[in-house]
KOLMAR-973364 format. One record per atom (N, C-alpha, C): residue number from 1; x, y, z. Coordinates in pm, 1 decimal. Layout:
KOLMAR-973364
{NUM,{X,Y,Z}}
...
end
This chain:
KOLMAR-973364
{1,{9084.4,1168.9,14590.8}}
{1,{9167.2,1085.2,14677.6}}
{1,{9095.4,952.7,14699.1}}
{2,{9190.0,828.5,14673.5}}
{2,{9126.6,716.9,14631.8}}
{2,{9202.2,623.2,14782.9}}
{3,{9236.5,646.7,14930.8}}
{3,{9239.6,540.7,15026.5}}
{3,{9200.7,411.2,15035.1}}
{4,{9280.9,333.0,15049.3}}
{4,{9266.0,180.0,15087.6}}
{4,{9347.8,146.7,15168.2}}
{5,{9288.9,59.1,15230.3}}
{5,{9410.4,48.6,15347.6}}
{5,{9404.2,-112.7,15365.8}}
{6,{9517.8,-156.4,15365.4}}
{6,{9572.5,-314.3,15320.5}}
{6,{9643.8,-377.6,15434.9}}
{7,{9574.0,-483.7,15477.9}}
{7,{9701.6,-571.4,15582.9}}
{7,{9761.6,-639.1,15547.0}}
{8,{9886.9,-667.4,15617.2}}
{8,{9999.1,-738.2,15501.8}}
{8,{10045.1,-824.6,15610.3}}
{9,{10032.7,-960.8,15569.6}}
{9,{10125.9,-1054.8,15672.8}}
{9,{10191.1,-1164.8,15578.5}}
{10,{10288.7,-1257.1,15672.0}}
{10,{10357.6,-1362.9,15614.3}}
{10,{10442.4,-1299.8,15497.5}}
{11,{10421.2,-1393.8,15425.2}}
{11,{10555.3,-1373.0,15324.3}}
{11,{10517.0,-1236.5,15166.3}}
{12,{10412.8,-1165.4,15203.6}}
{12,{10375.4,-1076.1,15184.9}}
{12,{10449.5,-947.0,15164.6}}
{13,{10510.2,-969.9,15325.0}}
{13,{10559.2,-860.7,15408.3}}
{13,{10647.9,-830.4,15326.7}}
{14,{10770.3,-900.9,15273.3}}
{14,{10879.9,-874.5,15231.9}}
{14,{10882.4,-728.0,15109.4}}
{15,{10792.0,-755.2,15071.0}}
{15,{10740.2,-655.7,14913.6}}
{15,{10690.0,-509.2,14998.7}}
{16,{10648.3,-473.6,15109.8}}
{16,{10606.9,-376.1,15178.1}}
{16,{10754.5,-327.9,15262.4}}
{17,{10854.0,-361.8,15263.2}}
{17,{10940.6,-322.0,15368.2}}
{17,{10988.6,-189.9,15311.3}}
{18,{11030.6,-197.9,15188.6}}
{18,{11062.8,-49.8,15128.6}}
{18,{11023.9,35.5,15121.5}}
{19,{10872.7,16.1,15143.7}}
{19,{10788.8,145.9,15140.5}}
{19,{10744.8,168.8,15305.7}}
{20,{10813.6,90.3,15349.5}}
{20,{10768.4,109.7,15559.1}}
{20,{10922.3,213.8,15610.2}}
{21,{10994.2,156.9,15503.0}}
{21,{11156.1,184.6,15535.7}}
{21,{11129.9,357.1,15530.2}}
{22,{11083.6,361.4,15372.7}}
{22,{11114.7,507.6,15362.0}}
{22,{10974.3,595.0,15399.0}}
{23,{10850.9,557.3,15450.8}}
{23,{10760.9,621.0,15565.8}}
{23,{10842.3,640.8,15701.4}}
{24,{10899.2,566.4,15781.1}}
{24,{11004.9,579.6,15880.9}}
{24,{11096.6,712.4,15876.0}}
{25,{11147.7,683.0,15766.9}}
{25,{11266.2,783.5,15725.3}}
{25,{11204.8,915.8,15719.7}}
{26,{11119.0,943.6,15643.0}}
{26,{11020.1,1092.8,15668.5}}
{26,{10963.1,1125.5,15759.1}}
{27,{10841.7,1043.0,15818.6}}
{27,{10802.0,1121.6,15906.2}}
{27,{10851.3,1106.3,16069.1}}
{28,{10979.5,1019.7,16110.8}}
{28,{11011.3,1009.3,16175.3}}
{28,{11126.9,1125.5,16219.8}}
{29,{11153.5,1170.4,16131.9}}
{29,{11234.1,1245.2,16078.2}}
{29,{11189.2,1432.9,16173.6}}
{30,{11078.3,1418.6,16206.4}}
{30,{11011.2,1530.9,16271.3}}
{30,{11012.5,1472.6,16420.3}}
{31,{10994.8,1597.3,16490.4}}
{31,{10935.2,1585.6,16660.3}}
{31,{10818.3,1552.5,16642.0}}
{32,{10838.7,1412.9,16750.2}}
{32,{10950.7,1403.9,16897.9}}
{32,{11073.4,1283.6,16829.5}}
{33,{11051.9,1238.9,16713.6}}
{33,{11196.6,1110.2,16733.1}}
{33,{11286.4,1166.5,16649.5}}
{34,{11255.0,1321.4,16586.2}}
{34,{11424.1,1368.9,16507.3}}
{34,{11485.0,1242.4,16450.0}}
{35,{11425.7,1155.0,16394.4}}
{35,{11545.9,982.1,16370.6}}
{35,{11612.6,1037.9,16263.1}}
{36,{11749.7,1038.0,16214.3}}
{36,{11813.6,1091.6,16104.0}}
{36,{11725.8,979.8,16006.0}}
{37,{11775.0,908.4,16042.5}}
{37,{11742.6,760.6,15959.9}}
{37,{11882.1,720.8,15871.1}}
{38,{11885.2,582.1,15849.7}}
{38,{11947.5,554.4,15728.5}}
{38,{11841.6,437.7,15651.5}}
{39,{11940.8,384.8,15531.0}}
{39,{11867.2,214.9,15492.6}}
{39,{11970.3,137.0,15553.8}}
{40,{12058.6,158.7,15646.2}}
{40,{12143.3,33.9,15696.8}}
{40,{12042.1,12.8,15855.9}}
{41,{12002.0,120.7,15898.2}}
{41,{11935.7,94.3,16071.1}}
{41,{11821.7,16.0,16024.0}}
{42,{11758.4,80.9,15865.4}}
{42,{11625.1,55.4,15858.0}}
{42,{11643.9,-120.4,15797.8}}
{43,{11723.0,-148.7,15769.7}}
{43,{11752.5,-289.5,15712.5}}
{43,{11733.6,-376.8,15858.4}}
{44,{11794.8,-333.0,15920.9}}
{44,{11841.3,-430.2,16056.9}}
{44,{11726.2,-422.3,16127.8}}
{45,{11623.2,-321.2,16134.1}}
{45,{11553.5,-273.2,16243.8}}
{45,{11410.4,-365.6,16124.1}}
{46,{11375.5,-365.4,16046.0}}
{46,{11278.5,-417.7,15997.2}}
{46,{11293.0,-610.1,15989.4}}
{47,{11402.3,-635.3,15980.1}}
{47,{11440.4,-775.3,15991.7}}
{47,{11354.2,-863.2,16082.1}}
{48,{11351.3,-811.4,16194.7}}
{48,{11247.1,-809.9,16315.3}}
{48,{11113.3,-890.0,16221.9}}
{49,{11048.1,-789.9,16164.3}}
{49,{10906.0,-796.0,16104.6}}
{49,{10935.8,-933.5,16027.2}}
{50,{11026.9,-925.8,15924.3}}
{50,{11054.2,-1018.2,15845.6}}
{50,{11010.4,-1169.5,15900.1}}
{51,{11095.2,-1146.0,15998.7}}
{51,{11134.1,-1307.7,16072.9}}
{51,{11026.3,-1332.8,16182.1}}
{52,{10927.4,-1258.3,16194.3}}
{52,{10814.7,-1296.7,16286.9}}
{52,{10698.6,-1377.9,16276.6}}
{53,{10658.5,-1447.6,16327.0}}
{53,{10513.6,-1527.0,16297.6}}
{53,{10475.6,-1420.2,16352.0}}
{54,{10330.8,-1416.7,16286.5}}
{54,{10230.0,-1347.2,16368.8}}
{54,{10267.1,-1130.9,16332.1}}
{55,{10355.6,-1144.9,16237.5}}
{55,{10399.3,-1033.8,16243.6}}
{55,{10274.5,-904.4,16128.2}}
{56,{10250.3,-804.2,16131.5}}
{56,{10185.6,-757.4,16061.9}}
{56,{10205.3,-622.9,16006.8}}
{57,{10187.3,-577.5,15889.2}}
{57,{10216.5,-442.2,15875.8}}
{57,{10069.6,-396.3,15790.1}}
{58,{9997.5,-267.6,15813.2}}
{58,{9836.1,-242.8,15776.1}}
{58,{9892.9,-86.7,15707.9}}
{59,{9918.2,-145.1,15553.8}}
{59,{9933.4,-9.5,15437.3}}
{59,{9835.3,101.0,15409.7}}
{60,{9839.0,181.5,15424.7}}
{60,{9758.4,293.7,15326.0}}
{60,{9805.2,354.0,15201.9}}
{61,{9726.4,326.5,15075.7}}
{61,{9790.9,356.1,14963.4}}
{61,{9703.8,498.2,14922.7}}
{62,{9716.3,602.3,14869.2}}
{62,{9624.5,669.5,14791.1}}
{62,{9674.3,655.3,14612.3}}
{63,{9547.5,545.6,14615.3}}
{63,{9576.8,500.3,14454.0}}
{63,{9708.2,414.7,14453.4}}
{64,{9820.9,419.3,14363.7}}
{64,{9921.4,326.0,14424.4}}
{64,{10031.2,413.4,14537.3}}
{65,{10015.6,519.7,14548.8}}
{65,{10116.6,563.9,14669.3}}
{65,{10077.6,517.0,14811.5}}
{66,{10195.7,475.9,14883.1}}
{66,{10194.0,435.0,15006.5}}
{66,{10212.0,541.8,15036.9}}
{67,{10106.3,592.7,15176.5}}
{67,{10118.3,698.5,15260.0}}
{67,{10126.6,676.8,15369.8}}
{68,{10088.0,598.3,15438.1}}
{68,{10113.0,560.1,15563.6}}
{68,{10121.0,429.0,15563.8}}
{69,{10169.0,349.0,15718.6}}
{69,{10215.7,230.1,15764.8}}
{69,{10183.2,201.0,15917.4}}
{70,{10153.6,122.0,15928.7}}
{70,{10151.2,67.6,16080.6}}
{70,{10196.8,-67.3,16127.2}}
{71,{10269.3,-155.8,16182.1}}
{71,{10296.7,-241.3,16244.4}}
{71,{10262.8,-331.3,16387.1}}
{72,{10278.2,-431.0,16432.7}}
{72,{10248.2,-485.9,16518.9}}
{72,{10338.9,-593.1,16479.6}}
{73,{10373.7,-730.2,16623.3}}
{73,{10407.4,-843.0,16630.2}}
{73,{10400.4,-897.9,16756.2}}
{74,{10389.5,-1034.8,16751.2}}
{74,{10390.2,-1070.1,16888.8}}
{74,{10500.9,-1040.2,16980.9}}
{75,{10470.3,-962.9,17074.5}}
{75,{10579.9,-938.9,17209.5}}
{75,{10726.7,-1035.7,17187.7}}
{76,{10649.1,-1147.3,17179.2}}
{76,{10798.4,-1273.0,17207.8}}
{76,{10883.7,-1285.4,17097.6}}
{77,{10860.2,-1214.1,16971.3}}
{77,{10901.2,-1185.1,16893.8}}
{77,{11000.7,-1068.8,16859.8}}
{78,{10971.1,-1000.1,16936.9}}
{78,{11044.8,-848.9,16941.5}}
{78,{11186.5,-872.3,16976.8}}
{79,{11242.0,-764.3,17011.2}}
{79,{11414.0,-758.8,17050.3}}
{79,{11423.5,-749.4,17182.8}}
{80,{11476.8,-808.7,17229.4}}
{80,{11504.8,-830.2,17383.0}}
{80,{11539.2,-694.9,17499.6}}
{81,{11553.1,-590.6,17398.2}}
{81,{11521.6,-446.3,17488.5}}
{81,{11362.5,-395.4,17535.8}}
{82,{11275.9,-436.9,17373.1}}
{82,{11161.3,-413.1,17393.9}}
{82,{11105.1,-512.6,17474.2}}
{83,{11152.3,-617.3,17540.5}}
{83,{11037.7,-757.5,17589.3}}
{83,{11094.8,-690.7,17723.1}}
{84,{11240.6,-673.6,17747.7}}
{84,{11257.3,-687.9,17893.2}}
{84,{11163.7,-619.3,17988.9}}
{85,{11125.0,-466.1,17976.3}}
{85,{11021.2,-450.6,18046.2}}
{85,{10889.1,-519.2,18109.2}}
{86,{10851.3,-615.1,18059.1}}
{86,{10723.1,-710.4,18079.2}}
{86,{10788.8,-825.7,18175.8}}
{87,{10849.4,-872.2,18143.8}}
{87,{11008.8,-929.8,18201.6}}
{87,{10910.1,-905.1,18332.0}}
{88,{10932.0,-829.1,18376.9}}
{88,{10949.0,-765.8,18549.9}}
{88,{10810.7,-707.3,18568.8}}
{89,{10702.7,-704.5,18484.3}}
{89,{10552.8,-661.5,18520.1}}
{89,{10473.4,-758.9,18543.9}}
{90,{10309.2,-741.4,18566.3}}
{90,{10219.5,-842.4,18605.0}}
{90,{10194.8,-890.2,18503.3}}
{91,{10229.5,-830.6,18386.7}}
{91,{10165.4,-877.9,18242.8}}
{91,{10268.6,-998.0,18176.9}}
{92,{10172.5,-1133.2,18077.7}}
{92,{10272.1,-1262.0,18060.6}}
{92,{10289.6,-1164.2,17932.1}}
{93,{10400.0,-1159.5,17874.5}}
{93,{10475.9,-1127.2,17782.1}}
{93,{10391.0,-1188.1,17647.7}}
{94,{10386.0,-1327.5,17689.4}}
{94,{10341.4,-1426.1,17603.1}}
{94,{10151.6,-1380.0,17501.8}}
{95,{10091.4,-1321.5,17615.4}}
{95,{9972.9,-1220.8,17562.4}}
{95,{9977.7,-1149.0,17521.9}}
{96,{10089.9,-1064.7,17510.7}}
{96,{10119.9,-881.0,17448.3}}
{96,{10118.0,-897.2,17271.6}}
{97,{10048.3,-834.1,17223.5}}
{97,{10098.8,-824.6,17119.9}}
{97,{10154.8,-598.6,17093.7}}
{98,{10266.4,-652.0,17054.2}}
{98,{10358.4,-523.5,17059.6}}
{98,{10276.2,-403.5,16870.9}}
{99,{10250.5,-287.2,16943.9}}
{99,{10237.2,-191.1,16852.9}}
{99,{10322.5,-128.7,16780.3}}
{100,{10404.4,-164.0,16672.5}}
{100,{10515.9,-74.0,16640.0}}
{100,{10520.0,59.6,16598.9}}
{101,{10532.8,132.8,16497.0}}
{101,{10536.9,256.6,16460.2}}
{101,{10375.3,277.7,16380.9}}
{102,{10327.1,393.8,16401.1}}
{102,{10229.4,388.4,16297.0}}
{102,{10306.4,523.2,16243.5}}
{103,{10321.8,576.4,16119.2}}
{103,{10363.6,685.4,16001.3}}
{103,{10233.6,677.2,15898.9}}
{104,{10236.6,807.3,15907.9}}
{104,{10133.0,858.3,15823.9}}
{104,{10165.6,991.7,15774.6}}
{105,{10198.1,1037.6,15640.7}}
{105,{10247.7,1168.7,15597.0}}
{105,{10119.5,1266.3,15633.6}}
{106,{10187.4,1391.5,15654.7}}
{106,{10144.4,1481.4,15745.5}}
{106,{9993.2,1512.8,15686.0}}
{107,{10009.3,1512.9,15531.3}}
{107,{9881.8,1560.1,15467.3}}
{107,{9737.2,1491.5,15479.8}}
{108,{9814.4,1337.9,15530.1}}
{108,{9689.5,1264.5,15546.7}}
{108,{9600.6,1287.7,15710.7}}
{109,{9643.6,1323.9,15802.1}}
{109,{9646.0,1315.8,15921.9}}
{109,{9485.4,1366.6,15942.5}}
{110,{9434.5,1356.6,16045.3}}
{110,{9307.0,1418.0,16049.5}}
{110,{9191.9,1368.9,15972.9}}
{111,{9185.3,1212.8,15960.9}}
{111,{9087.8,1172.6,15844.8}}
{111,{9076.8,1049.0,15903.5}}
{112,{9076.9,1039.0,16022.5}}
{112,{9081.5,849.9,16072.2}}
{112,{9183.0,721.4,16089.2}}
{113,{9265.8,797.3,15972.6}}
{113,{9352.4,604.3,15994.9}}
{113,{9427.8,608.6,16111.3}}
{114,{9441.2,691.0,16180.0}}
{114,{9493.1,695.4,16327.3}}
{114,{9428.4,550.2,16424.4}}
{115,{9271.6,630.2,16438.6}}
{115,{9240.6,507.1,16464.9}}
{115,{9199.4,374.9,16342.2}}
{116,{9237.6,410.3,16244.8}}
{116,{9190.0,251.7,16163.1}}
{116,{9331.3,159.9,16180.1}}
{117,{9434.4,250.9,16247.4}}
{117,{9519.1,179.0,16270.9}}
{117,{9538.8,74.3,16366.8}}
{118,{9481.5,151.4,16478.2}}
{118,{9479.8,93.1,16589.8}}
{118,{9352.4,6.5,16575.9}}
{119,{9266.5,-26.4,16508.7}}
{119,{9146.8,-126.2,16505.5}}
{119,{9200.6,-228.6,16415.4}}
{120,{9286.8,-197.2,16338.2}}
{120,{9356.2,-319.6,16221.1}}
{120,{9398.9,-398.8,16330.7}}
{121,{9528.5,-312.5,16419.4}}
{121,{9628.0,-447.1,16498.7}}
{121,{9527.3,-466.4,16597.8}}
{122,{9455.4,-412.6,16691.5}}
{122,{9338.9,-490.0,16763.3}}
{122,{9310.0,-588.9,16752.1}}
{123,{9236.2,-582.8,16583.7}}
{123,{9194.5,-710.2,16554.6}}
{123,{9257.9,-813.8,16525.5}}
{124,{9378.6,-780.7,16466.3}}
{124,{9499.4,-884.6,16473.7}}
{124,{9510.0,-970.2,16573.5}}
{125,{9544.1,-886.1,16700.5}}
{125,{9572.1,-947.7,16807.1}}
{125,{9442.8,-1029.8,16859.0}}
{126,{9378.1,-999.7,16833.3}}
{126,{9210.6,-1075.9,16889.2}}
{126,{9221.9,-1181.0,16832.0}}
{127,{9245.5,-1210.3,16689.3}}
{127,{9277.7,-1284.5,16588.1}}
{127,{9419.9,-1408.2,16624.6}}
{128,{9486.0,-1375.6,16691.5}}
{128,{9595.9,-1426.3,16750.2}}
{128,{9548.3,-1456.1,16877.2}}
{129,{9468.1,-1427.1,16937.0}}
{129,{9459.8,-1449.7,17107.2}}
{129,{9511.4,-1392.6,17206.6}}
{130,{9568.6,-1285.3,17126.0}}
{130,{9643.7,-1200.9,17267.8}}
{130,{9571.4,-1153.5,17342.2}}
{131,{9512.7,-1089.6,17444.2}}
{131,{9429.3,-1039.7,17473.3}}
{131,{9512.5,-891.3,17521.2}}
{132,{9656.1,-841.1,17525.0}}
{132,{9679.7,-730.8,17566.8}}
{132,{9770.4,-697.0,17404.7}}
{133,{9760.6,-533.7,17416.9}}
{133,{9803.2,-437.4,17267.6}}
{133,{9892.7,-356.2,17397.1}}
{134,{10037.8,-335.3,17332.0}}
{134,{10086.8,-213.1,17408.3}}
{134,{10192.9,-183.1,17319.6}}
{135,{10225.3,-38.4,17306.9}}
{135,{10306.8,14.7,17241.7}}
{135,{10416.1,121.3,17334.4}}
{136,{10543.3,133.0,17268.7}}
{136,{10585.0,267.5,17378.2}}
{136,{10677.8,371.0,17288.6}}
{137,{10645.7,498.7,17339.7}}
{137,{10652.8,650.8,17256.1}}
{137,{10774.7,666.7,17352.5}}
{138,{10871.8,758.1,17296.0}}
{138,{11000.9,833.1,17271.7}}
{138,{10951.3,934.3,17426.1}}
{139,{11035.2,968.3,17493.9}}
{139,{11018.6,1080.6,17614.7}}
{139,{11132.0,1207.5,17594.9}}
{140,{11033.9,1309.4,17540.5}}
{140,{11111.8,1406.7,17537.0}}
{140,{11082.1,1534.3,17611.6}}
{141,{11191.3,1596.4,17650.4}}
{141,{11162.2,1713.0,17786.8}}
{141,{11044.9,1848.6,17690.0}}
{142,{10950.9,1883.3,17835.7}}
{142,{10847.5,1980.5,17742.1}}
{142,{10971.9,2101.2,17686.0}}
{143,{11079.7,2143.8,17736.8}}
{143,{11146.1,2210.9,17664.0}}
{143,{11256.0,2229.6,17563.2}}
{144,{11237.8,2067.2,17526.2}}
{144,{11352.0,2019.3,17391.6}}
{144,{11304.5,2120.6,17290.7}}
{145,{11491.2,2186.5,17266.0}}
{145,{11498.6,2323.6,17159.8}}
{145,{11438.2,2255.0,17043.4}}
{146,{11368.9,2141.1,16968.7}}
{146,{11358.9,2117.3,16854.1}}
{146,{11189.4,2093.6,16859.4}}
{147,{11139.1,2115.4,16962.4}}
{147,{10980.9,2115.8,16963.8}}
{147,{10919.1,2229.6,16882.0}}
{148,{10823.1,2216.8,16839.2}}
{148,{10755.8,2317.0,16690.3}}
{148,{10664.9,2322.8,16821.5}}
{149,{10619.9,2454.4,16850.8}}
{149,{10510.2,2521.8,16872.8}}
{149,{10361.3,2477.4,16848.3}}
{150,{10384.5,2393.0,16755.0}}
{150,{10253.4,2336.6,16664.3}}
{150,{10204.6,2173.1,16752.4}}
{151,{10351.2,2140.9,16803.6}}
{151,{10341.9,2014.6,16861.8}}
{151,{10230.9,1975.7,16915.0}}
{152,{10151.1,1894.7,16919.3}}
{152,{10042.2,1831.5,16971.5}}
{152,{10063.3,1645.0,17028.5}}
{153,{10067.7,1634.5,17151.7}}
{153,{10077.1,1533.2,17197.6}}
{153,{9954.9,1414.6,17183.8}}
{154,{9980.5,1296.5,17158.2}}
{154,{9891.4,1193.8,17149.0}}
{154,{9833.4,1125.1,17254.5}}
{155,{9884.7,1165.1,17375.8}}
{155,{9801.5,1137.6,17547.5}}
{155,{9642.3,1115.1,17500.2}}
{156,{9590.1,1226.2,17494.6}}
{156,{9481.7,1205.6,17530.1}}
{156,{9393.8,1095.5,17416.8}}
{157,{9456.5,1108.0,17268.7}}
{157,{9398.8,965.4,17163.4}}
{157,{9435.8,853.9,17220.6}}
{158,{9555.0,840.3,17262.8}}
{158,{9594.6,696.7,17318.2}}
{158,{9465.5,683.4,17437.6}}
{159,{9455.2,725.7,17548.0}}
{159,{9403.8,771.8,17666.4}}
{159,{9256.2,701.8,17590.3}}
{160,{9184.2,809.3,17532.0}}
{160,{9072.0,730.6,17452.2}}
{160,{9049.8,652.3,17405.1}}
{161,{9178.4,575.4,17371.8}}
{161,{9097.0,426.4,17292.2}}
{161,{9151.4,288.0,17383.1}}
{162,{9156.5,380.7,17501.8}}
{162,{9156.0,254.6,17658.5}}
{162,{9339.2,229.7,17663.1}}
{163,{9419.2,306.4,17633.1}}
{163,{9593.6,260.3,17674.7}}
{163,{9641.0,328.0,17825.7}}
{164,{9678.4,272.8,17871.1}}
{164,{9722.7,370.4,18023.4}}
{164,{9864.4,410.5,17993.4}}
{165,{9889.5,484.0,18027.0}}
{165,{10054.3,531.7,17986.0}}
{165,{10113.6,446.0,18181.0}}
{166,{10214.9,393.2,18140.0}}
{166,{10298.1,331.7,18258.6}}
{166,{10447.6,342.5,18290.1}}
{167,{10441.9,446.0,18366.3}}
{167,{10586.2,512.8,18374.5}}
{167,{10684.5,365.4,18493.1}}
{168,{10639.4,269.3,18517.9}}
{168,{10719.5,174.1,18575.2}}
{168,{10745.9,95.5,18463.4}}
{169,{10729.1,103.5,18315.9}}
{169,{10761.5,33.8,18196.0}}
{169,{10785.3,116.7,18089.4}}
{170,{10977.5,111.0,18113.3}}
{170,{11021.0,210.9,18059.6}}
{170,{11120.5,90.3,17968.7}}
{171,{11193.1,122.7,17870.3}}
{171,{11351.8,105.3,17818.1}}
{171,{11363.2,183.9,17707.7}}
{172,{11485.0,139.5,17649.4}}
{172,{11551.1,240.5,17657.4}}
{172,{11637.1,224.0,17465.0}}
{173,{11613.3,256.2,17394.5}}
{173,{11652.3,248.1,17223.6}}
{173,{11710.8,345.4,17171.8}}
{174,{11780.1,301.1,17110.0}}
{174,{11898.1,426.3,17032.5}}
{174,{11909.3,419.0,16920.7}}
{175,{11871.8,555.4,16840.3}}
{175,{11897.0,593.5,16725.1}}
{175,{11990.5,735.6,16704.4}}
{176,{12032.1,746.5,16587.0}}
{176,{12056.9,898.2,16518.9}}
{176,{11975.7,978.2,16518.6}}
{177,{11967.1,1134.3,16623.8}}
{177,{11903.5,1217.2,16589.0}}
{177,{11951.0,1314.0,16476.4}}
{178,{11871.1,1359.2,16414.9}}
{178,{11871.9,1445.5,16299.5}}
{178,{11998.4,1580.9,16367.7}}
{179,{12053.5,1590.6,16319.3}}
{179,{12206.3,1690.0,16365.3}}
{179,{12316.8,1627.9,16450.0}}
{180,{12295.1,1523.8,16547.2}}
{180,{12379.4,1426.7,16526.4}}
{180,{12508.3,1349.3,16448.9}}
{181,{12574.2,1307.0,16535.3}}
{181,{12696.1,1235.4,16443.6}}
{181,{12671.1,1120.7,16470.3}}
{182,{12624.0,1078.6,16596.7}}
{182,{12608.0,918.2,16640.5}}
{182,{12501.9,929.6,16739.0}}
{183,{12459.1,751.8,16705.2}}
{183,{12334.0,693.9,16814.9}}
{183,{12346.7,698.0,16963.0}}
{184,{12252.6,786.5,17009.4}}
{184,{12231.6,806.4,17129.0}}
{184,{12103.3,729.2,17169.0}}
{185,{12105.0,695.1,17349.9}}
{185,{12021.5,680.2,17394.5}}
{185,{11867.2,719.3,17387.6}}
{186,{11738.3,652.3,17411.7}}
{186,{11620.9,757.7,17407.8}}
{186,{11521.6,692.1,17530.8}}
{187,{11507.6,723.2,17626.7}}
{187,{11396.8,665.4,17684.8}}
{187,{11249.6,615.5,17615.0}}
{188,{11193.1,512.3,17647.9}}
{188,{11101.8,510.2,17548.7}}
{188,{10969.3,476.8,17710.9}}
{189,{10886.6,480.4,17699.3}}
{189,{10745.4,444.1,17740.4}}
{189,{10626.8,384.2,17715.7}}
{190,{10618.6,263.6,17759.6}}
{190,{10520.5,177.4,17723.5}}
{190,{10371.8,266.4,17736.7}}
{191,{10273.9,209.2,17699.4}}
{191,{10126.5,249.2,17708.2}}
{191,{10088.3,103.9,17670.1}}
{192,{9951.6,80.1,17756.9}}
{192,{9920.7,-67.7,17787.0}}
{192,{9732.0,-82.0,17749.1}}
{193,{9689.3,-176.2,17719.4}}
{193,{9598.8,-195.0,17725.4}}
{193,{9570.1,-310.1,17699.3}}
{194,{9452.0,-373.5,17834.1}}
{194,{9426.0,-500.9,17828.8}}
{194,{9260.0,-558.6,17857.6}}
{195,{9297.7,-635.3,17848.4}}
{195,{9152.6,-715.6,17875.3}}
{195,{9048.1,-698.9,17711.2}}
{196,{9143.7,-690.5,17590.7}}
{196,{9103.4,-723.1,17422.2}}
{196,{8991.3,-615.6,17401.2}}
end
């Protein structure tokens, strides 16, 4: 197994979206975000990245397969569901730089890029001047019928690498869950971390 792991910005990006599209589509595809997925959500929903300054996506290939993906962009950049929360907090919007999805197929898991993920956009953002990273995870009840037994929550990794989970910075995104006919609501939850 031959890992590299690649940051991709500017006009770069465009050549990486297909392979972010269909990392999304798989492993999102499991608990907690069940996302059915399509390529029409994933068209619209990556556009975002496209059209961002400052926008970034940090590849993992083994050899030429893409296995995992991670994202970031500046806050002020994002979609106006994800900014509004900050909107109304102590934090300037204008400092955030936003964590998007990190996907990583299941086989790779347990080998670091978890956190090499989170040290790529770090440094991004350091690199940009933001001085705050915050991302926010899907809220699902401890007894949603589609939880695997196996489930293991990311509290306490986030928790460790300095994010506070902040239940007064909530909204709210809708996708297709997997058995689904149509996009429903999902609470989502910020996790914050500041001071770079």
């Amino acid at each position: 197994m031959s890992l590299t792991v690649v940051p991709v910005t500017g006009k770069d990006l465009r050549a990486v979206i297909p392979d972010l599209a269909r990392l999304r589509m798989t492993v999102f595809r499991d608990f907690p975000y069940l996302y059915a997925g399509s390529p029409e959500y994933e068209e619209g929903y990556l556009a975002t990245y496209l059209n961002a300054p400052g926008a970034l996506v940090v590849l993992v290939r083994d050899g030429e397969r893409v296995i995992g993906a991670s994202t970031a962009l500046p806050l002020l950049e994002e979609t106006a569901e994800v900014r509004a929360p900050f909107l109304r907090s102590e934090f300037d919007p204008a400092a955030v730089l936003y964590l998007g999805e990190s996907v990583l197929l299941p086989e790779y898991r347990g080998q670091g890029l978890g956190h090499r993920f989170f040290d790529e956009r770090e440094a991004h953002a350091a690199r940009l001047g933001l001085p705050i990273t915050a991302f926010c995870a899907v809220q699902r009840p401890e007894d949603h019928p589609a939880r695997p037994p196996s489930h293991r929550s990311l509290h306490a990794f986030w928790r460790a690498r300095g994010y506070a989970e902040r239940p007064d910075l909530e909204t709210v995104l809708s996708w297709q869950d997997v058995g689904e006919s149509q996009e429903t609501p999902k609470v989502m939850r910020f996790w914050v971390r500041s001071g770079g």
